[in-house]
MITOR-297907 format. One record per residue (C-alpha): x, y negated, z negated; residue number from 1; residue in three letters. Coordinates in pm, 1 decimal, always signed. Each point is the difference from the previous one (the first is absolute). Example, Ala and Ser with C-alpha at 12.3 -4.5 7.8 and 13.67 -1.06 7.14 Angstrom:
+----------+----------+----------+------+------+
!        u !        v !        w ! resi ! resn !
+----------+----------+----------+------+------+
!  +1230.0 !   +450.0 !   -780.0 !    1 !  ALA !
!   +137.0 !   -344.0 !    +66.0 !    2 !  SER !
+----------+----------+----------+------+------+
// end
This chain:
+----------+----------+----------+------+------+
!        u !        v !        w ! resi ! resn !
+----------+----------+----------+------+------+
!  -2858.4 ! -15751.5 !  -4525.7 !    1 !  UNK !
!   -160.8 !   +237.4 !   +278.5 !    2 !  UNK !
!   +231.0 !   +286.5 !    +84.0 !    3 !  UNK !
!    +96.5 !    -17.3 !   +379.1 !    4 !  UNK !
!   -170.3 !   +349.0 !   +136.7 !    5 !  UNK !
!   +145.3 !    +43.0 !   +323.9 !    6 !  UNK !
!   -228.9 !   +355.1 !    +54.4 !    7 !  UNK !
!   -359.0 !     -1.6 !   -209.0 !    8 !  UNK !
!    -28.3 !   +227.0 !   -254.0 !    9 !  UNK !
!   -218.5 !   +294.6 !    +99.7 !   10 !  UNK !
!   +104.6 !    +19.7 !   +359.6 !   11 !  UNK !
!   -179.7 !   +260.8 !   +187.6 !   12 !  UNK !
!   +219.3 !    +55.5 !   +278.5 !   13 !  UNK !
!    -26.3 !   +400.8 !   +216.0 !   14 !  UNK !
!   +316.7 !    +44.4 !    +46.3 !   15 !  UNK !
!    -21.9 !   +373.8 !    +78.4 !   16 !  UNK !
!   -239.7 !    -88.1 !   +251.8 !   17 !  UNK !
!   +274.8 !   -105.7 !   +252.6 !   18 !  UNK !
!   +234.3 !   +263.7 !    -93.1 !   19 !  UNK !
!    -61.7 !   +169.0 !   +370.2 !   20 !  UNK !
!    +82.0 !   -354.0 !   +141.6 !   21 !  UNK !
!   +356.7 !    -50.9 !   -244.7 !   22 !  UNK !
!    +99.8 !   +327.2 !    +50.3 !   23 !  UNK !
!    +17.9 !    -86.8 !   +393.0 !   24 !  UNK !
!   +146.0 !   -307.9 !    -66.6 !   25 !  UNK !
!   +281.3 !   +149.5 !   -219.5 !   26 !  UNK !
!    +61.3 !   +274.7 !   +237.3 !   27 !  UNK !
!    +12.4 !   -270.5 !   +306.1 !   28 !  UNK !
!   +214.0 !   -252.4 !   -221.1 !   29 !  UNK !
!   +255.6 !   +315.8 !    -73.2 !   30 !  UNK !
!     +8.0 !   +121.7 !   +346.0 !   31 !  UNK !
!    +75.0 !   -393.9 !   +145.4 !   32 !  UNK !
!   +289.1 !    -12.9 !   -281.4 !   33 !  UNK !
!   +160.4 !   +342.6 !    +99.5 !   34 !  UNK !
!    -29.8 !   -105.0 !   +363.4 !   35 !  UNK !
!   +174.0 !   -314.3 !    -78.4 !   36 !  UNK !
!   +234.3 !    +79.4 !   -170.7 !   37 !  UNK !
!   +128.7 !   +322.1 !   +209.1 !   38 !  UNK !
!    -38.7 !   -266.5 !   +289.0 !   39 !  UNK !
!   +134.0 !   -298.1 !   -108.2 !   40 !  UNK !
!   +211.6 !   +142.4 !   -277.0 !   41 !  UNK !
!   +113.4 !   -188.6 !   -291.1 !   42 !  UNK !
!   +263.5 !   -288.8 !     +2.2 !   43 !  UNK !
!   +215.9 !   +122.6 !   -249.2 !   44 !  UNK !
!   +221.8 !   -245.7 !   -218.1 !   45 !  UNK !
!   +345.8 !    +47.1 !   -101.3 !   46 !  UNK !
!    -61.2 !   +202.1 !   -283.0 !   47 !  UNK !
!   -142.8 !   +249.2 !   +201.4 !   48 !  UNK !
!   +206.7 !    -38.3 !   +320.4 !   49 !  UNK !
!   +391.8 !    -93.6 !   -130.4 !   50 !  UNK !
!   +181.4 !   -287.1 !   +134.3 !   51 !  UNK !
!     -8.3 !   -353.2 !    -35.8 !   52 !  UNK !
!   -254.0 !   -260.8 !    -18.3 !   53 !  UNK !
!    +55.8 !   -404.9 !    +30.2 !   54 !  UNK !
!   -279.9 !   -268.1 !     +5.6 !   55 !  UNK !
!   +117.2 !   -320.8 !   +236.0 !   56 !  UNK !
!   -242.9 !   -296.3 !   -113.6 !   57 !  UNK !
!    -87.1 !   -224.3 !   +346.0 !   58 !  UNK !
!    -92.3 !   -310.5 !    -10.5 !   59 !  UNK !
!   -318.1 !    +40.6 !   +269.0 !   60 !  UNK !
!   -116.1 !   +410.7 !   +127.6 !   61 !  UNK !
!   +314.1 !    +68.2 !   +175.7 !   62 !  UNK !
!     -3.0 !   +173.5 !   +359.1 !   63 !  UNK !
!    +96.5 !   +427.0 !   -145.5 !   64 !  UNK !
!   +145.4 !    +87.3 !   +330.8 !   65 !  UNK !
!   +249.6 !   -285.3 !    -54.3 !   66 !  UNK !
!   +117.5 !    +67.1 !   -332.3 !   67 !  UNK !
!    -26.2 !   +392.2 !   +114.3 !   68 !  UNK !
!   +285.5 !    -87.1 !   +286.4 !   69 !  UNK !
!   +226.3 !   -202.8 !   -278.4 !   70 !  UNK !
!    +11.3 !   +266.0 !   -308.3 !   71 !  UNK !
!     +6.4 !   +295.6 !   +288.5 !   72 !  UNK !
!   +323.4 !   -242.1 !   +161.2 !   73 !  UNK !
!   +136.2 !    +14.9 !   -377.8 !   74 !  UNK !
!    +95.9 !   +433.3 !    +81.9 !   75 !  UNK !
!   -128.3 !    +54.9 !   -314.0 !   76 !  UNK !
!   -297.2 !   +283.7 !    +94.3 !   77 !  UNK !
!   -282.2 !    -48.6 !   +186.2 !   78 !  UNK !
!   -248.0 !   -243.0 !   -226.1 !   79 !  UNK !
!   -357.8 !    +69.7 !    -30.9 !   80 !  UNK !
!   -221.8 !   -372.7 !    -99.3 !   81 !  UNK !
!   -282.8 !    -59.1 !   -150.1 !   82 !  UNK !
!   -182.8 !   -326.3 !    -37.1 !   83 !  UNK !
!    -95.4 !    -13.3 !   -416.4 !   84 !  UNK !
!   -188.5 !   -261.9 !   -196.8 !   85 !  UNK !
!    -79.0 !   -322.4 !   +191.6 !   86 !  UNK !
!   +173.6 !   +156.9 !   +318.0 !   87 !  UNK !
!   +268.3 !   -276.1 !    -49.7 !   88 !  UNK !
!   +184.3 !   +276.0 !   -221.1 !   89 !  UNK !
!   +145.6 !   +320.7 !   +237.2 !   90 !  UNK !
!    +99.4 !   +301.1 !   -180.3 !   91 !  UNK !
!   +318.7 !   +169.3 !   +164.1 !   92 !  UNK !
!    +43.2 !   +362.0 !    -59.2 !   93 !  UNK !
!   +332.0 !   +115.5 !   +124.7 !   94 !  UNK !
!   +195.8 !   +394.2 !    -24.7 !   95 !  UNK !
!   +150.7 !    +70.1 !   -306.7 !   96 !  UNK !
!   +385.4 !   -130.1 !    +68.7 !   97 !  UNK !
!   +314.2 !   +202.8 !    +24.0 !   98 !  UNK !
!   +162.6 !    +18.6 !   -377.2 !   99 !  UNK !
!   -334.8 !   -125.9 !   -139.5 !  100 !  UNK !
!   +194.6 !   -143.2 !   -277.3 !  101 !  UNK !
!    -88.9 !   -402.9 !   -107.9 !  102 !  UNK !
!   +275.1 !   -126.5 !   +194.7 !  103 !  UNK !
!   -134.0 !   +163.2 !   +323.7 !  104 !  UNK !
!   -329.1 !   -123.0 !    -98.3 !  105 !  UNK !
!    +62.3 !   -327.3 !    -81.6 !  106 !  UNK !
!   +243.3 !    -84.2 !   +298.9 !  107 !  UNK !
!   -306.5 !   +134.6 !   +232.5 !  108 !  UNK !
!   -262.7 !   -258.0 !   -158.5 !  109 !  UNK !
!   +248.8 !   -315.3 !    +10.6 !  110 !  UNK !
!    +67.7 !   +119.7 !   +382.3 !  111 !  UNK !
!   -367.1 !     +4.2 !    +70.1 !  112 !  UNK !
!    -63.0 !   -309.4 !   -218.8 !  113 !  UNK !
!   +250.4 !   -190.2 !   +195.4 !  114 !  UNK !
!   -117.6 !    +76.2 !   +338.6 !  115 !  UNK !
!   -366.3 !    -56.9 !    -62.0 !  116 !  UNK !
!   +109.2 !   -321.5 !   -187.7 !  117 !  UNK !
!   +194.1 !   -151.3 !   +316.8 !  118 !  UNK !
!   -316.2 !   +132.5 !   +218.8 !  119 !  UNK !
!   -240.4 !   -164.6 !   -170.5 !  120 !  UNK !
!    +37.9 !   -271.0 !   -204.1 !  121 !  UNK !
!   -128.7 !    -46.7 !   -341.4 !  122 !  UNK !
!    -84.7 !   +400.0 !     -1.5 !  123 !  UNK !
!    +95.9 !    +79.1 !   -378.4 !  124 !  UNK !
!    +88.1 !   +387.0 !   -139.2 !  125 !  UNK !
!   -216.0 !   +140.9 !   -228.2 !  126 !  UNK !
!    +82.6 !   +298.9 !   -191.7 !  127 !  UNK !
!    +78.5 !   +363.9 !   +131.4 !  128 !  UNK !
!     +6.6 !   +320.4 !   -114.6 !  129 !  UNK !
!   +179.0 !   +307.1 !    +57.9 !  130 !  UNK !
!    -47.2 !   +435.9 !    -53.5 !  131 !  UNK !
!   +184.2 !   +264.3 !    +68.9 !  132 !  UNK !
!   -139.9 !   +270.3 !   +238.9 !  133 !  UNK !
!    +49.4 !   +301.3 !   -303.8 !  134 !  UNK !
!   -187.6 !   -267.3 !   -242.5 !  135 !  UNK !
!   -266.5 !    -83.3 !   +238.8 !  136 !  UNK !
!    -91.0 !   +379.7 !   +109.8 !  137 !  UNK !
!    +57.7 !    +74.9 !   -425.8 !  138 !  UNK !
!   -286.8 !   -309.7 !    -55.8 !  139 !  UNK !
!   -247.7 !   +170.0 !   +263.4 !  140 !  UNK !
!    +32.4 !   +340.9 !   -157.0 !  141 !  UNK !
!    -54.1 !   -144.8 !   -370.7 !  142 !  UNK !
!   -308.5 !   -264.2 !   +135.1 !  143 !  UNK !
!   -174.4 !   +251.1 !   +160.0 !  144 !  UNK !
!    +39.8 !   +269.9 !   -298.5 !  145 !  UNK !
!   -109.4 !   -251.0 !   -212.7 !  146 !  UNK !
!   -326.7 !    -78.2 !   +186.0 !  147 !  UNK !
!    -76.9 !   +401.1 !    +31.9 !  148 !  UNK !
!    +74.6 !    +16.3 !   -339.9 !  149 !  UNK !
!   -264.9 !   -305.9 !   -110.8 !  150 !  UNK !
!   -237.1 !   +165.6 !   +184.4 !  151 !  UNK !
!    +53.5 !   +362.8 !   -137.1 !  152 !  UNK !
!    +19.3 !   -121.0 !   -322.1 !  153 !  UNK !
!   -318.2 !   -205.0 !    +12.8 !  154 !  UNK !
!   -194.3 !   +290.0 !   +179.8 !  155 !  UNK !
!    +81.3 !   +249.0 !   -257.6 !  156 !  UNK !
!    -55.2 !   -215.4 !   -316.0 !  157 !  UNK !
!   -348.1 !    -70.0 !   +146.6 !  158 !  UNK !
!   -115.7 !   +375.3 !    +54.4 !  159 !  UNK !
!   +135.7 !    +40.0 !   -416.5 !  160 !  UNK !
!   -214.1 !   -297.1 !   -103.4 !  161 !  UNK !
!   -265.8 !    +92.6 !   +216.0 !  162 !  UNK !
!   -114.0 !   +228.6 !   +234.7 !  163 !  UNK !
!   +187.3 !    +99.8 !   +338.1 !  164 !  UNK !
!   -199.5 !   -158.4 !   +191.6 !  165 !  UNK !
!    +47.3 !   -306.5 !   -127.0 !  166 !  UNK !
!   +393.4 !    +58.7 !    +52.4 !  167 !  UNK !
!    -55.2 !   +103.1 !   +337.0 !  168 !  UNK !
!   -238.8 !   -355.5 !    +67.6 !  169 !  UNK !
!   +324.6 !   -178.0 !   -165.5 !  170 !  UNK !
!   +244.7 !   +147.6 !   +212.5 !  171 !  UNK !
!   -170.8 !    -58.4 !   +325.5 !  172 !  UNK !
!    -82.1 !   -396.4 !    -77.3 !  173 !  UNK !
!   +343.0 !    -14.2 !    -95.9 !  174 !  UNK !
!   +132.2 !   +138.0 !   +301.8 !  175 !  UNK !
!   -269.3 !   -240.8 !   +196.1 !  176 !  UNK !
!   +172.1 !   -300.5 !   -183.2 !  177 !  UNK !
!   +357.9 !    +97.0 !   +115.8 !  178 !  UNK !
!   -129.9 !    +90.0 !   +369.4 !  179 !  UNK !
!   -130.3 !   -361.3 !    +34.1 !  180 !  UNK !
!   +303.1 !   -161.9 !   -144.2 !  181 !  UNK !
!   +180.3 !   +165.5 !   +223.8 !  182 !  UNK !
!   -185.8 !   -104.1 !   +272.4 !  183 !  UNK !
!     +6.4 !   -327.9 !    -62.5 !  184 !  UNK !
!   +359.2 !    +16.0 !    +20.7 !  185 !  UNK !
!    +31.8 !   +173.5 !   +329.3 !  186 !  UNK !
!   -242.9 !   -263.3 !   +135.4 !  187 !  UNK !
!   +153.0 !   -335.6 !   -153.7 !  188 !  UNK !
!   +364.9 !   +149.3 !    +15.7 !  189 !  UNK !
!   +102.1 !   -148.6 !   -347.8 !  190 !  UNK !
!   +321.2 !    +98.1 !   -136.8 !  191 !  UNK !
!    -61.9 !   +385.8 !   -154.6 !  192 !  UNK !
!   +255.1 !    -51.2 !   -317.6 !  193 !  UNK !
!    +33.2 !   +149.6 !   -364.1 !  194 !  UNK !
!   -239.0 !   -269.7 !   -123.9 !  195 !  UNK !
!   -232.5 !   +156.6 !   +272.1 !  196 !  UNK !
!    +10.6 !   +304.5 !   -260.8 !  197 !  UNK !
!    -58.8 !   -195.3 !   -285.4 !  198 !  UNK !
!   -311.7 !   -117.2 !   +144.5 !  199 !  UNK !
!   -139.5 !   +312.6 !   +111.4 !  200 !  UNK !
!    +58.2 !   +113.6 !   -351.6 !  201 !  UNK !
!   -157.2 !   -267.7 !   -134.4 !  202 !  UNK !
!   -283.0 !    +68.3 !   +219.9 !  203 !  UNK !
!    -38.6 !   +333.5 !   -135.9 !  204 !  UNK !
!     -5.1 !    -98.4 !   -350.6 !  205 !  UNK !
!   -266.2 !   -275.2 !    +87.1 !  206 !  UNK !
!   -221.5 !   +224.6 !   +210.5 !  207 !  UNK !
!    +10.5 !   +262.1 !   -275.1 !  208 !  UNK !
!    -54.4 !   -201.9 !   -287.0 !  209 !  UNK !
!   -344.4 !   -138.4 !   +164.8 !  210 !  UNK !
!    -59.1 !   +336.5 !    +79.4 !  211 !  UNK !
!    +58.2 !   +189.1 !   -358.1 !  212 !  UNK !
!   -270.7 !   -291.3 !    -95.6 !  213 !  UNK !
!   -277.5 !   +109.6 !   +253.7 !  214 !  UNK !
!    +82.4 !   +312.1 !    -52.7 !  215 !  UNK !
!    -10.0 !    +13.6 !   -417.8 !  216 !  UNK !
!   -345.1 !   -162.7 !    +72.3 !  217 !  UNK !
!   -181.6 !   +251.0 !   +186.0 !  218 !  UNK !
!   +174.1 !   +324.8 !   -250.4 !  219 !  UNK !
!   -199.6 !   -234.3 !   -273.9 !  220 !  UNK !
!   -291.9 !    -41.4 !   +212.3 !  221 !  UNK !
!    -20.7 !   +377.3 !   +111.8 !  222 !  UNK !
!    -17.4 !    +97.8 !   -398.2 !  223 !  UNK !
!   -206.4 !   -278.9 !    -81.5 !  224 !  UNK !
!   -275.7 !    +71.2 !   +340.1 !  225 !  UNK !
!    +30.9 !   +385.3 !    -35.0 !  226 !  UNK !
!   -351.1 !    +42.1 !   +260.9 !  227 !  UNK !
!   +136.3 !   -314.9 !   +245.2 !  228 !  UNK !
!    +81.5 !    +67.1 !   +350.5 !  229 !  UNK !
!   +359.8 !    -53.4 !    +23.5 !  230 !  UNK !
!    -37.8 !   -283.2 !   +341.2 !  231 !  UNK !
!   -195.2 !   -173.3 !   -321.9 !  232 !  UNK !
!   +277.7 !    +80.5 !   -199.5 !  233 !  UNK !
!   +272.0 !   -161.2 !   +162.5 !  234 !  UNK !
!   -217.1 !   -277.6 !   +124.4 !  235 !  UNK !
!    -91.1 !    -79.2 !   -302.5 !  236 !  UNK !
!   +414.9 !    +22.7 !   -137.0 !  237 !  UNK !
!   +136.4 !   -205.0 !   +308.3 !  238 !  UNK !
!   -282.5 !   -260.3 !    -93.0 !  239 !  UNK !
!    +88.1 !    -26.3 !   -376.0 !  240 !  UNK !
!   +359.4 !    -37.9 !    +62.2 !  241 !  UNK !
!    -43.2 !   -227.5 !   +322.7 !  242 !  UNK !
!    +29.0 !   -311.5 !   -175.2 !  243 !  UNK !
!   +314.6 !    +63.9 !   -161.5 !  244 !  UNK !
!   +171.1 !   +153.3 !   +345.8 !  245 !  UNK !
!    -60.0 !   -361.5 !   +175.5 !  246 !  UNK !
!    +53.4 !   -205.0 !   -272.8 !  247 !  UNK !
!   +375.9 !   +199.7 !    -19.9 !  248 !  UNK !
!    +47.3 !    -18.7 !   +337.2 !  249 !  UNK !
!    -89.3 !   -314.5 !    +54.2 !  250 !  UNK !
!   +223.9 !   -141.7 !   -217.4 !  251 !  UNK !
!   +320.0 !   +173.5 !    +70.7 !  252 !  UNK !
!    -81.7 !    -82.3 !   +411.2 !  253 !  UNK !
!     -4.3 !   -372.5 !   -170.7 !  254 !  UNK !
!   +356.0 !    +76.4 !   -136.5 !  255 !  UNK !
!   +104.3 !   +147.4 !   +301.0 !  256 !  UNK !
!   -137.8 !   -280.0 !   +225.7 !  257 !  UNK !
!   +205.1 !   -221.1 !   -176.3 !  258 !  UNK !
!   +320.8 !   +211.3 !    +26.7 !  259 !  UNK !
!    -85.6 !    -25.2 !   +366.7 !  260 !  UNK !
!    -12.1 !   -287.3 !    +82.7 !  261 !  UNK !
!   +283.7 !   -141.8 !   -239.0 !  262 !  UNK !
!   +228.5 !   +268.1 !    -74.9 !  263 !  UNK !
!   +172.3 !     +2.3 !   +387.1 !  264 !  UNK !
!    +52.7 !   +236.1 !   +240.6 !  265 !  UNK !
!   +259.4 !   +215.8 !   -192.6 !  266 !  UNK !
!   -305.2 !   +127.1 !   -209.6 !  267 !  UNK !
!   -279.6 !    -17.6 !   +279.4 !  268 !  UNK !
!    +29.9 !   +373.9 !   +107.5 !  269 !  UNK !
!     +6.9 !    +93.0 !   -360.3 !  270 !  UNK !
!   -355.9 !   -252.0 !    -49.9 !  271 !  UNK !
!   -157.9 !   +125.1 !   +323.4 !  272 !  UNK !
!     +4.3 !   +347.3 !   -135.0 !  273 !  UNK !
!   -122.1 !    -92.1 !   -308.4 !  274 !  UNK !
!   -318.3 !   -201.9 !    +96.1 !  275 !  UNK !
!    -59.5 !   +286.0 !   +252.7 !  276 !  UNK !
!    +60.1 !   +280.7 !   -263.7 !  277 !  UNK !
!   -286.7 !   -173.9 !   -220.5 !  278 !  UNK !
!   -214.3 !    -42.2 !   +287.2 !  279 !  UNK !
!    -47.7 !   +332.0 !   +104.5 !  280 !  UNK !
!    +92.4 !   +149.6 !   -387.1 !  281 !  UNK !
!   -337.3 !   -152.5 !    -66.9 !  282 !  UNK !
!   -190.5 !    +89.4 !   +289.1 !  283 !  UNK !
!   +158.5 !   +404.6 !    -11.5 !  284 !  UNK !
!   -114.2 !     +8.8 !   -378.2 !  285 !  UNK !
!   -335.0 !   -132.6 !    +50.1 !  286 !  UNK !
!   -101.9 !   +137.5 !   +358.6 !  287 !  UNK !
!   +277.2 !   +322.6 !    +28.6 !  288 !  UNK !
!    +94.1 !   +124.8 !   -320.3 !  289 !  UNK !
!   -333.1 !     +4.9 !   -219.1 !  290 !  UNK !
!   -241.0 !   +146.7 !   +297.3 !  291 !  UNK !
!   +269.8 !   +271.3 !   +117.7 !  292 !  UNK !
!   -107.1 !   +145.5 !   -346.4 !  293 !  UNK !
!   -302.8 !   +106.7 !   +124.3 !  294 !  UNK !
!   +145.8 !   +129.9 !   +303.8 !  295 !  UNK !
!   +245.4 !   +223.6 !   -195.4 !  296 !  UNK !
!   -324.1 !   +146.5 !   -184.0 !  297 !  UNK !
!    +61.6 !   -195.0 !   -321.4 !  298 !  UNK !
!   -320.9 !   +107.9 !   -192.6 !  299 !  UNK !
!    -73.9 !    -62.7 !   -426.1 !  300 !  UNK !
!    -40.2 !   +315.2 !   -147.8 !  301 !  UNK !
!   -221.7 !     +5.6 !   -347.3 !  302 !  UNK !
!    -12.8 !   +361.5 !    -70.5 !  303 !  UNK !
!   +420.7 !    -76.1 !     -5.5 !  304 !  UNK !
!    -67.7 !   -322.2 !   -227.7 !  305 !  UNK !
!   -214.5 !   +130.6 !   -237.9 !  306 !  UNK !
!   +227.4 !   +353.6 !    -41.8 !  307 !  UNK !
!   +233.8 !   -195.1 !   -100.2 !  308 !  UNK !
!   -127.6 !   -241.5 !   -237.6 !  309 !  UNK !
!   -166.3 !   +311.9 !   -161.2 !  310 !  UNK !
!   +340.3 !   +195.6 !    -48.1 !  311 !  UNK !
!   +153.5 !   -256.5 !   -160.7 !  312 !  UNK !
!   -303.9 !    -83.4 !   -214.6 !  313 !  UNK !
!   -161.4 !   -294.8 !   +123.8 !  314 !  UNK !
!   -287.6 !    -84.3 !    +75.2 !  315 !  UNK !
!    -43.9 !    -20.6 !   +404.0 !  316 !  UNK !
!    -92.5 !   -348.4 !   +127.6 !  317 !  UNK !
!   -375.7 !    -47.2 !    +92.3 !  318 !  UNK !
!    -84.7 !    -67.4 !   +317.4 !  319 !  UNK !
!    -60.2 !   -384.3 !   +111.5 !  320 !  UNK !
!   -269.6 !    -68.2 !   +265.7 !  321 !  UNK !
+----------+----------+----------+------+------+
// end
């Protein structure tokens, strides 16, 4: 049976050759998402923001300024809405109540219940959720940490295993990653939450672990093509490890795709992210990543090579045309 060989072996591709050209994308992408997000800001959940949040199931897309004038009749805090899922599901985030103990909180969602139920018939609760202002600002502090700390952590074990450029390279496509994820938030206005986090985490594992690959392949190919130009270099790495990048990619977006579509709209932020994070976790390792290495002066050194292999008795490698 014939292997199914979504990229040919022996691919050719010049990469490097639009590196001028992905480099102004990046920068352009990066500056959009900043813009965005300063702009439009980011529509933080109830993790991140305290207070309580009910889901009211309609039977059709009901009119928000409607339901707005009911809860807001209710004198339980000004509600903020937010058509989720089909838009026949409305997500109402309220203040965090007085007490904040379940009693409060569950006397506030039969109240609102009840009113929406006698306003519009057949609309059905859903679930709700509630956070406490000290645990929501406490969940910030720790999800942001955490990111820093991912990407810290990742940059440093890079310059170790390799060179520093290479942990520079990893740091910036990582950052590039997280810029456009949060972008895409600012500009779709999903719910920002703690499984937000544990996307952009995942993210950064994903991103690096196609990047260690790539960039484990052109250390090889530096010892192995001592006299090789290093845009040949890492042409000739991206291009050896290319069909293994899509062929992962590819079939996670396949998972993902079906998460999508089936897995509702309580995990469609969290999906979003992810098919975007290993959109543009491919395209930063291929296009960003890799070429910056040239940029940052990344440049094989035999004389080092051979010292060493000498010193500790070996025989140095010979040089490959």
């Amino acid at each position: 049976m014939k292997l199914l060989k979504i990229v040919p072996d022996n691919t050719n591709f010049d990469f490097v050759r639009l590196r001028g050209w992905a480099f102004g994308l990046t920068l352009a992408l990066s500056l959009i998402a900043i813009g965005l997000t300063a702009w439009h800001g980011l529509n933080l959940g109830v993790d991140f923001r305290g207070g309580l949040m009910i889901e009211e199931k309609f039977p059709s897309t009901p009119p928000l300024d409607k339901v707005r004038s009911v809860v807001d009749g209710l004198g339980v805090g000004e509600a903020n809405l937010q058509l989720v899922g089909d838009n026949h599901t409305v997500a109402i985030r309220l203040p965090a109540q007085e007490g904040g103990d379940e009693g409060a909180t569950n006397a506030v969602v039969r109240k609102v219940e009840t009113a929406l139920g006698q306003q519009f018939p057949g609309a059905t609760f859903s679930r709700y959720s509630t956070v406490s202002g000290k645990v929501s600002d406490e969940l910030k502090w720790k999800g942001g940490l955490a990111v820093l700390f991912a990407i810290l952590g990742i940059g440093l074990f890079a310059i170790f295993r390799f060179e520093w450029q290479f942990g520079v390279s990893t740091v910036v496509a990582i950052v590039h990653d997280l810029l456009m994820t949060l972008g895409f938030f600012a500009l779709t206005q999903f719910d920002v939450d703690i499984n937000i986090i544990a996307a952009g985490l995942t993210i950064i594992g994903y991103s690096i672990n196609d990047k260690i690959v790539i960039d484990d392949r052109i250390r090889e190919n530096m010892r192995r093509y001592r006299k090789m130009d290093m845009r040949e270099i890492i042409n000739l790495s991206v291009n050896e490890t290319l069909p293994r990048t899509v062929m992962t990619s590819l079939t996670i977006l396949l998972a993902l795709a079906a998460l999508l579509v089936l897995g509702g709209h309580v995990l469609r932020g969290f999906t979003a992210a992810m098919i975007l994070g290993i959109v543009v976790g491919t395209y930063s390792s291929i296009y960003v990543s890799s070429s910056l290495l040239i940029t940052l002066g990344l440049r094989a050194d035999p004389a080092k090579e051979i010292a060493a292999a000498e010193a500790k008795g070996a025989r140095p490698a010979r040089d490959l045309p």
